[in-house]
RODO-2510 file (C-alpha; in nm, 4 decimals, decimal comma):
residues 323
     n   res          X          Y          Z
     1     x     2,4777    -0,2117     2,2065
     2     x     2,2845    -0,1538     2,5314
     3     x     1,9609    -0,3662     2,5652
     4     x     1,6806    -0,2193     2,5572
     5     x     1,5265    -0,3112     2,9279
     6     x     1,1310    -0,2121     3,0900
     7     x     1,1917    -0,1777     3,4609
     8     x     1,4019    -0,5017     3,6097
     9     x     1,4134    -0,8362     3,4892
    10     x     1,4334    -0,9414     3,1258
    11     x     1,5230    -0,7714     2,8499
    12     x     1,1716    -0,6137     2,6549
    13     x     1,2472    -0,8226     2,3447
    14     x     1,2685    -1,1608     2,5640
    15     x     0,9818    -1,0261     2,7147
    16     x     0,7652    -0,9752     2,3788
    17     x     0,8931    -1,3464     2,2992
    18     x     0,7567    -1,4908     2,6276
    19     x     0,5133    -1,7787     2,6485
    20     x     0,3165    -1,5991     2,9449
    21     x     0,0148    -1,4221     2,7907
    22     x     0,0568    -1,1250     3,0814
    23     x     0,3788    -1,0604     2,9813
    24     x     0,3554    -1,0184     2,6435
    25     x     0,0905    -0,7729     2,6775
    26     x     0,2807    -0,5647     2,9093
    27     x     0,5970    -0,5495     2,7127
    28     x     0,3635    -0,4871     2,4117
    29     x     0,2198    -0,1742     2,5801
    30     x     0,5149    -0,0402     2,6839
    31     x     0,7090    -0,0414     2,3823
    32     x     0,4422     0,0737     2,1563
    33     x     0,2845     0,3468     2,4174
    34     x     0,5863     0,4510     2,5772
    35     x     0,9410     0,3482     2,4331
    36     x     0,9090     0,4064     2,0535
    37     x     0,6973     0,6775     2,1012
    38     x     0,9553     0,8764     2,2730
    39     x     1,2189     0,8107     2,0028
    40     x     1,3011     1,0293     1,6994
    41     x     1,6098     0,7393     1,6563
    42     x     1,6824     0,3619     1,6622
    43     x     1,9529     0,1692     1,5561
    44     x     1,8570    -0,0728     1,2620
    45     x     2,0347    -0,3945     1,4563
    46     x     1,8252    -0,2783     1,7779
    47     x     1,4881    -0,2606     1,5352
    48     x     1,5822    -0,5685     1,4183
    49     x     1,6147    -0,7190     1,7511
    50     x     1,2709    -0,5430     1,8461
    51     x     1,0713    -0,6814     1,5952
    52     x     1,2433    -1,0510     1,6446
    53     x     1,0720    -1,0170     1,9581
    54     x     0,7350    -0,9082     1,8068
    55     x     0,7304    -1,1771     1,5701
    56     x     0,7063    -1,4643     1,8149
    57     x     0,4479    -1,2183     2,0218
    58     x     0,2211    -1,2739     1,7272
    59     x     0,3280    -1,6461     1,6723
    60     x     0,2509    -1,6824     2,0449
    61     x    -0,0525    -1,5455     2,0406
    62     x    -0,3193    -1,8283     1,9704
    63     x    -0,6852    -1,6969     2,0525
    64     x    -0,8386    -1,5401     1,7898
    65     x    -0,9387    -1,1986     1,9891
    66     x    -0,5923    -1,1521     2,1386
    67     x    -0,4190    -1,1886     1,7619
    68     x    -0,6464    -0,9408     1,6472
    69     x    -0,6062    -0,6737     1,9036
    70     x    -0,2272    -0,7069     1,8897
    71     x    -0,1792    -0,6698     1,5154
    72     x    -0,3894    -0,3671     1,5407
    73     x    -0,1797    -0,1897     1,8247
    74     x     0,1641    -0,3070     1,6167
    75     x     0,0147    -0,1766     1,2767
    76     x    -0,1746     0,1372     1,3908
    77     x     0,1600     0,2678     1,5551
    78     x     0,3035     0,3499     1,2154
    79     x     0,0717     0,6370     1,2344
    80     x     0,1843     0,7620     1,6003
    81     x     0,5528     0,7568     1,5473
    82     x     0,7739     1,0599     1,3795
    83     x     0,7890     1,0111     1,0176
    84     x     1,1607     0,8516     0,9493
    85     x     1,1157     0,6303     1,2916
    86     x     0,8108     0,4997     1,1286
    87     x     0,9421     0,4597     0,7894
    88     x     1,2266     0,2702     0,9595
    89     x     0,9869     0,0170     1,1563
    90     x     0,7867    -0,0515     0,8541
    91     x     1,0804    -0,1080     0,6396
    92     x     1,2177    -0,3539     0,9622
    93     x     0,8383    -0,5069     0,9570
    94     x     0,9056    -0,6402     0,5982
    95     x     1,2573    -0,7732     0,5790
    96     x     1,1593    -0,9797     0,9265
    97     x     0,8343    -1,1362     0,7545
    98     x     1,0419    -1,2369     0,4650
    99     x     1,3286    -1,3340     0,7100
   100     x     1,0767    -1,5723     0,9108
   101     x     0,8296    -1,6396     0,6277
   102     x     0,9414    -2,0046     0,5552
   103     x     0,9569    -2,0929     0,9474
   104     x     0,5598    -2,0212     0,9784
   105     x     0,3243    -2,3296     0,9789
   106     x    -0,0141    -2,3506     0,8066
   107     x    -0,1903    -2,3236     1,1103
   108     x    -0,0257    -1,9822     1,1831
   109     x    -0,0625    -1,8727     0,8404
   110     x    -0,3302    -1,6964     0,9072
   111     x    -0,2715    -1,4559     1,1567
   112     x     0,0608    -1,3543     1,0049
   113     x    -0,1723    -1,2491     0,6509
   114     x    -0,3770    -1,0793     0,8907
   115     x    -0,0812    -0,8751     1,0201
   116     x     0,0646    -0,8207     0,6362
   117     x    -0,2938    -0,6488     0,5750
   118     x    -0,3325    -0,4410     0,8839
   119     x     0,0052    -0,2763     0,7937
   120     x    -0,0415    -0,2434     0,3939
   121     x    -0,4045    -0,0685     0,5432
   122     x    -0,2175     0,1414     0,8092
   123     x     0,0752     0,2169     0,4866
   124     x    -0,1727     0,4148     0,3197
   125     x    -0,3685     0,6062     0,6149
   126     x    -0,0293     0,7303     0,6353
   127     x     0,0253     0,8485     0,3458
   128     x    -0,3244     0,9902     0,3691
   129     x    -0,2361     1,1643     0,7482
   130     x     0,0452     1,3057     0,5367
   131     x    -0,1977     1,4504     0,2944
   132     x    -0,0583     1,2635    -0,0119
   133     x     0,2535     1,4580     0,0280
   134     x     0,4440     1,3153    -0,3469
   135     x     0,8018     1,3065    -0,1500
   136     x     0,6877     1,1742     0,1653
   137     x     0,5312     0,8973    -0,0991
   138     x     0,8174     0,8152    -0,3070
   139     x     1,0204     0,7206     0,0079
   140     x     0,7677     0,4798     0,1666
   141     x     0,6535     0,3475    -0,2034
   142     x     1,0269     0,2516    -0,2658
   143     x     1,0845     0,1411     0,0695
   144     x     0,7532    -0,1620     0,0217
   145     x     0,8863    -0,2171    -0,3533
   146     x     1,2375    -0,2630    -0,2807
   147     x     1,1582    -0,4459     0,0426
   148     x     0,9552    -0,7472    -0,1117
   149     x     0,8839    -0,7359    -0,4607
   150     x     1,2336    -0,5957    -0,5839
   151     x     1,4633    -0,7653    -0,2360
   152     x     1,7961    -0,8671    -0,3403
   153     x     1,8380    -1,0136     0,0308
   154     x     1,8397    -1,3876    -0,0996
   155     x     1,5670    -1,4540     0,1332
   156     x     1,2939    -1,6968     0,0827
   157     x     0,9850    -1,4783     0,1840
   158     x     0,8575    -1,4718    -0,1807
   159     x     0,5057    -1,5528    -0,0001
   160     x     0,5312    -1,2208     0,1685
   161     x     0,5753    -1,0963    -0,1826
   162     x     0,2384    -1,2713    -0,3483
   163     x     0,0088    -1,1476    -0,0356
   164     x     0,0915    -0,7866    -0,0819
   165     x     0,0312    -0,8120    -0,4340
   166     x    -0,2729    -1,0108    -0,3758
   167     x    -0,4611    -0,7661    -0,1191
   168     x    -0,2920    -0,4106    -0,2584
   169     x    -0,5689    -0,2755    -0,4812
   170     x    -0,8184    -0,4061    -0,2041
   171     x    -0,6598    -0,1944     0,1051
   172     x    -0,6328     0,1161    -0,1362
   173     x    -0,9924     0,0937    -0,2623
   174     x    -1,0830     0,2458     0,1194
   175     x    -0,8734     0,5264     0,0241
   176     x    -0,9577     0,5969    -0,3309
   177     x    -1,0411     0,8693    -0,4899
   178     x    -0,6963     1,0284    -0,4785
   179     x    -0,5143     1,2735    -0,7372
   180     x    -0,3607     1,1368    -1,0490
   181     x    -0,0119     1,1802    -0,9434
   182     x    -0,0767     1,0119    -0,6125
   183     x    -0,1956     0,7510    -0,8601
   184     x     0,0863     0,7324    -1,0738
   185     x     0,3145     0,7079    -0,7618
   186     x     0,1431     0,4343    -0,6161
   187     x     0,0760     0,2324    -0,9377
   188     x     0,3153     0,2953    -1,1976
   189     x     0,6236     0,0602    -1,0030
   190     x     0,3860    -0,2219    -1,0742
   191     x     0,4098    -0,1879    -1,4217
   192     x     0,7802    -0,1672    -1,3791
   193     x     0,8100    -0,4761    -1,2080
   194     x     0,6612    -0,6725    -1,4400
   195     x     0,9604    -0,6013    -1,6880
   196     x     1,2204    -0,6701    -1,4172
   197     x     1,1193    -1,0012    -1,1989
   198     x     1,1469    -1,3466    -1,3050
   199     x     0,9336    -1,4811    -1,0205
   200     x     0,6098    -1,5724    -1,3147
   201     x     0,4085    -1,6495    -0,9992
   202     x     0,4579    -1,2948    -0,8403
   203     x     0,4205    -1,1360    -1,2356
   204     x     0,1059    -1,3561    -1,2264
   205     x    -0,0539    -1,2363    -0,8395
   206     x     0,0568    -0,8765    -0,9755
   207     x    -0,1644    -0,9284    -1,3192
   208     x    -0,5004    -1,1088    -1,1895
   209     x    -0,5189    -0,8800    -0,8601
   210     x    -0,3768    -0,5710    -0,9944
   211     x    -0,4282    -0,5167    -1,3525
   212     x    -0,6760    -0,7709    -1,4700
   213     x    -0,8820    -0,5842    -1,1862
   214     x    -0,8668    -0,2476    -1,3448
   215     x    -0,9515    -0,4065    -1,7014
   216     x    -1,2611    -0,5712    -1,5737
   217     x    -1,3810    -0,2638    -1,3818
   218     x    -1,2707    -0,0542    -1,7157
   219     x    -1,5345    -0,2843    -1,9004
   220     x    -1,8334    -0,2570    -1,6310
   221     x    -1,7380     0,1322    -1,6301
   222     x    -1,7825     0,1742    -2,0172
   223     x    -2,1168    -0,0236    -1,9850
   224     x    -2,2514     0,1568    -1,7452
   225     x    -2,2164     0,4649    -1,8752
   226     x    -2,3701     0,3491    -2,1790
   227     x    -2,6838     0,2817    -2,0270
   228     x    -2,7365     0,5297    -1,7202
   229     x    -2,6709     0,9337    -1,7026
   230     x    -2,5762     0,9754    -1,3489
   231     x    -2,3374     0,7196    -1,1181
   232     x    -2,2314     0,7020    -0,8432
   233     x    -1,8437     0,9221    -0,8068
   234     x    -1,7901     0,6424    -0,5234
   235     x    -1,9258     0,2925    -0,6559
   236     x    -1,5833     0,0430    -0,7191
   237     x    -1,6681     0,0126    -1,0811
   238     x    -1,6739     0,4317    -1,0864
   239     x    -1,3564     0,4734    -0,9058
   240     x    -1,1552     0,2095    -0,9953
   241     x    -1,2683     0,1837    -1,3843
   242     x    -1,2093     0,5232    -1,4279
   243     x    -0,7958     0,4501    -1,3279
   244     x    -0,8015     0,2063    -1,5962
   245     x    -0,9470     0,4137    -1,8550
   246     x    -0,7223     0,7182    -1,7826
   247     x    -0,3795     0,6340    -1,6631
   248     x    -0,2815     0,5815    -1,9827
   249     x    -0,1336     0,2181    -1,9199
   250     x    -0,1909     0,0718    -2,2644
   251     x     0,1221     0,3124    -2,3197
   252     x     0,2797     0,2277    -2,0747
   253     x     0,2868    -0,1403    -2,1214
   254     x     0,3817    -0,0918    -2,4856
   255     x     0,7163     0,1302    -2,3980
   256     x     0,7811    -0,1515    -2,1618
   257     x     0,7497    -0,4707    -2,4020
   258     x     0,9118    -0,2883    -2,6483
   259     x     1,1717    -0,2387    -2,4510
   260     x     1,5358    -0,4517    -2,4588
   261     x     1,5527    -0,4414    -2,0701
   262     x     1,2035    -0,5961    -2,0269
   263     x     1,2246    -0,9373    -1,8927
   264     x     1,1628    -1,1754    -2,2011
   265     x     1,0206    -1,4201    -2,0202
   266     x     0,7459    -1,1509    -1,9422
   267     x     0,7038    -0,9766    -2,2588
   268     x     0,4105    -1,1705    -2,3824
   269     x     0,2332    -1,0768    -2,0809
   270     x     0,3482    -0,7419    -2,0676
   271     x     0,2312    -0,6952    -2,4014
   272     x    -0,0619    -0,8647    -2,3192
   273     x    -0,1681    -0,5882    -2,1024
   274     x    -0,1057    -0,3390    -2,3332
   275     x    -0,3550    -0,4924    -2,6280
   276     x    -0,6607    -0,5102    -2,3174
   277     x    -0,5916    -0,1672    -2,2579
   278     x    -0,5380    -0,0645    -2,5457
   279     x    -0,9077    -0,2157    -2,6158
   280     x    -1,0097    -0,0514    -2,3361
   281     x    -0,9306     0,3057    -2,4233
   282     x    -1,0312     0,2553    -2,8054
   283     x    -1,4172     0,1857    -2,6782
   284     x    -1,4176     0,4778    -2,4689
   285     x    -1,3270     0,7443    -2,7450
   286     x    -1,5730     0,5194    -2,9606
   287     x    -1,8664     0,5849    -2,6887
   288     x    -1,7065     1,0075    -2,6849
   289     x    -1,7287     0,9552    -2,3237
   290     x    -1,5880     1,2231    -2,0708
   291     x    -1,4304     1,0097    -1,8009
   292     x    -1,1056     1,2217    -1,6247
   293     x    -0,9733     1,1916    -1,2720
   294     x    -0,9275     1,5452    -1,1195
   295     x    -0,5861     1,6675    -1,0828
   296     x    -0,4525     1,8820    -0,8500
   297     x    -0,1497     2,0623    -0,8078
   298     x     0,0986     1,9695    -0,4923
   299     x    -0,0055     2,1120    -0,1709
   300     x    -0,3733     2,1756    -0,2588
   301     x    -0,6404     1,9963    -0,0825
   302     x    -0,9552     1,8999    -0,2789
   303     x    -1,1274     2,0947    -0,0065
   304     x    -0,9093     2,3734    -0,0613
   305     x    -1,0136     2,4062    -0,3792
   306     x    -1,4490     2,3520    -0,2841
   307     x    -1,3868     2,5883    -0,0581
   308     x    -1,2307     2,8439    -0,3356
   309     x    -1,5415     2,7607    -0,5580
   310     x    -1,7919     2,8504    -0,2726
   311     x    -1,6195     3,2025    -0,1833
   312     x    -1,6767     3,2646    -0,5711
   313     x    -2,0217     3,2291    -0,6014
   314     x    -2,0866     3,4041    -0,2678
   315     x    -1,8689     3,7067    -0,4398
   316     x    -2,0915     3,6919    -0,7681
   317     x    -2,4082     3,6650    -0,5511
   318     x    -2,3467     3,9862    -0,3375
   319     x    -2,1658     4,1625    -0,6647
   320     x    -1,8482     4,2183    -0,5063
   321     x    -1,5281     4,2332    -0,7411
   322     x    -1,2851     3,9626    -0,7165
   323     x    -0,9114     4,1668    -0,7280
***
């Protein structure tokens, strides 16, 4: 396999791995503005090898404004590269955290959460630049499922594993409101992973910072609409309480601890879930509260569809007869 070589000298990826500062930043640039860029294609040993070299860039890089400005350039690149290269270097990103994960020292922690963030953030604006396209979705949901939570690789980068599930719901909320099969896309694996793992600590991260979220904002919903008339369509409790009242996951946790394949270790949790949401949904056709989450077919854009409604009033205004 040829190396992949910037001018004369050393190879880029024992130039990302250098201990010079200068050096780093110029292999940096050059891969990011100019070499990947210009691919449609890369060989998954030569990713591999690429982003061995970008992980000891970031563990080399110790002051606080230089870490920051380099996880931003790697992360925001998944958003400049052609769909299935990107893909690819995400899907590269993840096995190499969980590859190195054990290796990093608590005083590099840090940074490398940071980095796990910035890409879970820059994961969704992409889905978002691809305007929530449900295909393009199911790919890159899988790809982050199977790649951490679901890895068969025997590696020991379960800590990988408990940060994503940790900061997930956090680096959607930016991103929310979306359509109720974006939703469903995004969400539903998490309830399916909590009838296949055996990690209890990951089944744990994935209850308190995924689902225990949407019960508590289900609850603040349900009270607030009790005692107001108008809310805010873009307050937390709004947006993410109305996902918990409407996804219907009190069925969907009941189908899963009812069923043979689910975990048995988990089942109690499982159907743990199922009785709070279950609560949950019971109180809101007990208030007769309308709560729904807009749905819209494939392909249509929310503004699409303002749009439509403004070029119908303007035709009833000016009395001219819609064909």
């Amino acid at each position: 396999m040829t190396e992949v070589v910037v001018g004369e000298g050393p190879t880029l990826i024992k130039q990302l791995a250098s201990c010079e500062n200068s050096t780093r930043d110029r292999a940096v640039r050059s891969l990011l503005d100019t070499w990947l860029p210009s691919r449609t294609y890369v060989a998954d040993e030569e990713m591999k090898r690429i982003w061995k070299g970008l992980f000891f860039c970031i563990w080399h890089a110790d002051k606080l404004p230089v870490q920051s400005d380099l996880i931003e350039m790697l992360s925001s690149v998944l958003l400049k590269l052609e769909p299935g290269l990107s893909l690819q270097y995400f899907s590269v990103f993840l096995l190499t955290m969980r590859r190195e994960w054990t290796g990093i020292d608590k005083l590099r922690l840090d940074k490398f959460y940071l980095l796990i963030r910035r890409f879970l953030n820059s994961f969704f604006a992409t889905l978002k630049r691809m305007k929530w396209d449900l295909d393009f979705m199911r790919r890159w949901i899988r790809v982050l499922v199977d790649g951490t939570f679901l890895a068969d690789d025997k590696l020991q980068g379960n800590g990988v594993n408990y940060h994503i599930a940790s900061i997930f719901i956090e680096e959607l909320r930016p991103f929310l409101p979306v359509q109720n099969e974006v939703l469903e896309i995004l969400l539903d694996p998490f309830v399916g992973i909590m009838g296949k793992v055996s990690d209890k600590v990951l089944v744990g991260k994935i209850r308190t910072n995924v689902f225990d979220v949407f019960v508590k904002m289900g609850r603040r919903l349900l009270e607030l609409k009790s005692n107001v008339d108008e809310v805010d369509e873009l307050d937390e409790v709004v947006v993410l309480g109305r996902i918990s009242l409407v996804m219907g996951f009190s069925t969907k946790f009941y189908e899963l601890g009812s069923s043979v394949d689910c975990f048995q270790g988990n089942r109690k949790v499982v159907l743990g879930l199922h009785k709070d949401f279950s609560k949950l949904e019971k109180d809101l056709v007990t208030l007769g509260i309308d709560i729904s989450i807009p749905g819209f077919k494939e392909g249509v854009e929310e503004d699409d569809v303002l749009a439509f409604i403004c070029c119908f009033y303007v035709f009833l205004i000016f009395g001219i007869e819609l064909l």
